[in-house]
Each structure stands twice: as C-alpha cells, then as structure tokens.
N, C-alpha and C positions, 0 to 999 in steps of 0.2 A: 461144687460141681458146675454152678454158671454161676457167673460177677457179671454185672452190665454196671460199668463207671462212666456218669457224665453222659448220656445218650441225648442225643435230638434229632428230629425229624420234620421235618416239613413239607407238605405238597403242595407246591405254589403259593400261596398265602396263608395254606392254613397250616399252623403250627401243628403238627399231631403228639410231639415228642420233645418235652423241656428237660434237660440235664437230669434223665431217668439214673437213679442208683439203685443198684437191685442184689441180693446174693441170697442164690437156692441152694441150701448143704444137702451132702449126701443123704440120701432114702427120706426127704421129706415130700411132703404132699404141700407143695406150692400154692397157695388160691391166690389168682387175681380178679376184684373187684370190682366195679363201676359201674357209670351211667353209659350208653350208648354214645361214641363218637369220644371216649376216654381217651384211646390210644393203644386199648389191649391186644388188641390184634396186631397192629403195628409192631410194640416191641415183642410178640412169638416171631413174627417174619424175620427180624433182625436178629433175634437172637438165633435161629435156625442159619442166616443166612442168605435168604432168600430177597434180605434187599438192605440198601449199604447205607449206616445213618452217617449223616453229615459230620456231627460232633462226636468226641467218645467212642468205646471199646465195648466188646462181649468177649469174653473168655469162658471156653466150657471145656471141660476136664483141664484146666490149665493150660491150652491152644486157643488162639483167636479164632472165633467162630466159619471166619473164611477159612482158616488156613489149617481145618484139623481133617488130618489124616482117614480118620477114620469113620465115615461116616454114618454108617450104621448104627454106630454107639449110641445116637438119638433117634426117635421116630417123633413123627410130627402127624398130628391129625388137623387139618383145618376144618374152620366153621363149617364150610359146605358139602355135601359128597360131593367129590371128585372123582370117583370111580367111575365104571363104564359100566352105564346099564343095558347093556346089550351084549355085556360078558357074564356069564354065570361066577356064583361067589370063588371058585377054585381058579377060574380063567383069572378072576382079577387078583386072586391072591397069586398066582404063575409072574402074571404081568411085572406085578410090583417087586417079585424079589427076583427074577429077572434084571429090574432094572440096576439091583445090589450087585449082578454078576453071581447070585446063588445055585446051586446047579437041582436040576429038576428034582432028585432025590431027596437034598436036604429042604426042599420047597413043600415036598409034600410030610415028610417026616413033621418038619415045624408046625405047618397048616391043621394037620392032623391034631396035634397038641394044644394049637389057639382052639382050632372050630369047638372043640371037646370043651374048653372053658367056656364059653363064649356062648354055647350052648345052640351052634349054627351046624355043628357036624349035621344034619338031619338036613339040611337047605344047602348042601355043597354044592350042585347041581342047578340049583335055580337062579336063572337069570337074575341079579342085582335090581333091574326095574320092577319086579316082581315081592321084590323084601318089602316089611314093613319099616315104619322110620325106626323104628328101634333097632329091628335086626339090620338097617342101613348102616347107623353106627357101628353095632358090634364089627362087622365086616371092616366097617374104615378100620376100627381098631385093631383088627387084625390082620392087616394089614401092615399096619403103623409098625407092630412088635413082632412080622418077619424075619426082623435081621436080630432079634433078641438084645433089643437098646439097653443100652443105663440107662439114658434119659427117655423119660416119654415127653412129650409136648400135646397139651391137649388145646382146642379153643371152641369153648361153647360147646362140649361133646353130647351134652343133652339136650339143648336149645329144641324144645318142639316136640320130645319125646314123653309119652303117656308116664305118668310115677313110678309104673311098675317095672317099665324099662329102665328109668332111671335111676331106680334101686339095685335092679342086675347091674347094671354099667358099673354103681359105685362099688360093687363087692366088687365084680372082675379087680377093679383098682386097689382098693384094698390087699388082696391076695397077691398083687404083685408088687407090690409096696414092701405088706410083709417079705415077700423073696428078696431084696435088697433094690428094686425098681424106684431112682427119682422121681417124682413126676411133678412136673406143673402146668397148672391150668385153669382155666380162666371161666366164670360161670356167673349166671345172672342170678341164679339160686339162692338165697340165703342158708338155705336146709343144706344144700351143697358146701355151703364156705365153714359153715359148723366144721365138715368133716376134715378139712384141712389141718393141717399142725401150724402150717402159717397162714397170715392174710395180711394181702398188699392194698390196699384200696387209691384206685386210679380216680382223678377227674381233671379233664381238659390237659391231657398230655403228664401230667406228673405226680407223684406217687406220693401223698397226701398220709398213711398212714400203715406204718407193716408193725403187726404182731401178734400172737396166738388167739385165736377166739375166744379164748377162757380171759386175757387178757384185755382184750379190746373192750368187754364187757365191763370185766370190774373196775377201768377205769374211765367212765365212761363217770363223767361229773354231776350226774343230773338224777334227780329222784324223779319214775315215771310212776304214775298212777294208769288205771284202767279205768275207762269211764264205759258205760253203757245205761245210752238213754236213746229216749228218742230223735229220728231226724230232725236235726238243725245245721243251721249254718256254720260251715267253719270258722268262718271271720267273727263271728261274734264269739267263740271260745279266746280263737286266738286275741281275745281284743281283754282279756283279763290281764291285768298286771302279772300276776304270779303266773302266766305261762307262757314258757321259752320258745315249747313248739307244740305241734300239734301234726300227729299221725293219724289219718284213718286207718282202719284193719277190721273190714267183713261190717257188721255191726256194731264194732267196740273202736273206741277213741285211744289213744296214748298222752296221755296228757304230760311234758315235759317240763319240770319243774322249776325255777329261778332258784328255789330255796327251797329247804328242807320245811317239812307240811307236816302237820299229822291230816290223818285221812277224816278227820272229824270238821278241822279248819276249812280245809278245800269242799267238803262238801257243805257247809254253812255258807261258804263263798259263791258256790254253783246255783245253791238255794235260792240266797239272796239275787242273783243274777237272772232269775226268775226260769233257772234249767230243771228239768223234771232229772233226777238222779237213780235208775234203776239200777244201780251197781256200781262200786267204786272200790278201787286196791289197788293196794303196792305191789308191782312186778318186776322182775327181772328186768334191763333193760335185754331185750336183744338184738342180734347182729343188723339186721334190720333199723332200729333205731337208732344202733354206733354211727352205721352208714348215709343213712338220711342227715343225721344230723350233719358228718362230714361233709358231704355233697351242697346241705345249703348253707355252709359255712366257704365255701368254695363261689359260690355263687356272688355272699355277699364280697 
C-alpha cells in the first residue's frame, strides 16, 4: 500500500530525513516511534505529499505519491487541529468534503455514519471551539475518513487526550481496520504501539528498527529485573558492573542485565552494594524498554 525507498530530507542544516526505507501492506496498523525531533512527522508529510523530499521515492497504491490520481484514497489527520473553530462540527465536516468536490447529499449521508461511530452525532451543531480535546480529534478524524480512504494517515492523534478518549479513538481504529482500512500512525504512547501489528522506531531522521511488538520484545537481548527500593541515586545503580542500563518507572527500577543472573545473585549484589532491596523479579522486557534501549544506543 506505501514503499518509501531511500528518502531524505533536510531544512537548512538540519538533517530531518536519512535514506528512510519503509513498506506498510495492506490492512495493517502501522506504528511509528520516537523521540521528539525523529523525523515522524516529516516522512506523514511526504508520504501524503504535502512536501517534496530531496533523495528517494514514495509510492502508494503503486503511483508516486504526487502523481496519484486519486486522492481521497488517503485521509490524513495531522498533529494539530486544523479545523475552524468558529464552524460547527457539520460546517466543517461540509468544508472538508467540499473540498473532495462531494456533493452535499453524499456529505451528509457519509457524516451521518462517521458522527454515529464517533459518537459526536449528539454535538453536530456545536461550534468546534466548543468540543472537548477528545471530541477535537474524533472530528478531525472524521473528517479525515469523508472521502472513505484506504489509507488513513494518523500523526499523534492522541497526543494530549485524557485515557478514556484515547481508548474510544483506538477502537474507532480498530473497527475500521477490521473493515479492510490501512492505517498508519505515529504515537508517543507505548500502550499505543502495543496495539499496532507493526512497529517502526525512528531516531534522528532514520528508522532504527521495524517489527511486531510480540517480536521486538522477545528479542530484545537483555534479562531485565524489577527493583523497588527506596530513593537513591541513579548513578550509583548504574555504576554496577552487571548493569547495562537502568529505567526508572513510578517507583520501581528496570534494571537491565549484561548477563544472565539468578534473582538471588543480583540481590546479594545490591545487598552488598549497601541498597535496601524491597522487591526484586524477572519481567518481561517491554516496549518501553526495547525502545529506550534503541534510542541510547542511537545516542551513543
């Protein structure tokens, strides 16, 4: 459904985009990854069209991303609302498929069907500055799937939104996925990138590692313990030989392994290191962890 071959991009000095290779197949749920100033927004813009990389190609449904025909076949949501908050959510759902050349009946037919999923049918009428950030999104997104895309393009669509929106938002997704709906998108979430079937993870313009979350997990090299003790200094964890890295998370530690431990050794270790030990176990790594780790691997 999209190939990005060899992409780069740069604005003025700053590299944003190093020979990106990317391919989202039919009816998957795309995640892309990173730290802040990656690049992910960049390549949605490119790959939508919306701005022309220096090196390399996008191809979606098998036409170059400028040159396809048809353009509705994608919707694209960006980070930010972009809608007019001084139009009511119907005004701006009119606007937008307006701008498809959709004629007012099948505008409202369509609309009628998102708002119903969406669960905005009830706020048709109220001014968009008026919605909450939750019901902000839904609207973008309904907007977005007007023109009834293959492709959805998401970027950050929850960014800033209370859980329980962001839970609505992922089923709406779901449900359209099941229908046979592409989509990809881009989220700071980890709970979020769980739900994907793929996962790309960006840093400093280039795409560092793609593969399923069930995947990225079990091979993920490192035995992580759980530590919960009390407040101490990181530096002095990390200053142990047998540990690779070191996550904080709420009150509990991730302690990243060099070598395979038993949880008896490592805590005789922490003992002698003079740490008070109020809990310690073997855990799953999670996504979380894969990507940290990626990220300062990236650094160094």
């Amino acid at each position: 459904m999209i190939k990005v071959k060899g992409v780069s991009k740069s604005f003025g000095s700053v590299l944003a985009l190093k020979e990106v290779d990317l391919e989202v197949g039919i009816q998957e749920i795309f995640g892309l990854v990173g730290p802040d100033g990656a690049g992910k927004t960049t390549l949605m813009r490119i790959i939508c069209g919306l701005i022309a990389p220096e090196q390399g190609h996008v191809q979606i449904l098998g036409s170059a991303s400028e040159k396809l025909v048809n353009r509705e076949d994608f919707g694209y949501m960006p980070q930010r609302f972009s809608l007019y908050g001084d139009l009511t959510v119907m005004e701006n759902i009119h606007f937008f498929g307006a701008m498809y050349k959709l004629d007012k009946e099948t505008i409202n037919e369509r609309a009628k069907e998102i708002l119903e999923i969406t669960n905005l049918f009830p706020f048709r009428n109220r001014l968009a500055d008026n919605l909450s950030g939750g019901m902000k999104q839904k609207l973008a997104l309904t907007c977005a799937l007007i023109t009834r895309p293959r492709i959805l393009i998401l970027d950050e669509p929850t960014y800033g939104v209370d859980p329980q929106s962001r839970k609505d938002f992922w089923k709406i997704l779901y449900d359209l996925n099941r229908e046979g709906m592409t989509i990809l998108v881009s989220t700071p979430y980890m709970d979020e990138a769980e739900l994907c079937t793929q996962v790309a993870f960006m840093d400093r313009g280039r795409i560092v590692k793609i593969d399923s979350p069930q995947e990225l997990k079990n091979k993920f090299p490192y035995t992580v313990l759980e530590l919960v003790t009390p407040v101490v200094e990181e530096e002095s964890l990390k200053k142990l030989a047998q540990v690779e890295d070191l996550y904080f998370f709420g009150n509990r530690y991730h302690l990243v392994l060099k070598e395979t431990m038993s949880i008896e050794e490592i805590q005789f270790i922490l003992q002698q290191e003079g740490f008070e030990v109020s809990s310690l176990k073997t855990v799953r790594p999670s996504l979380e962890d894969v990507f940290v780790s990626l990220a300062e691997k990236e650094v160094v």
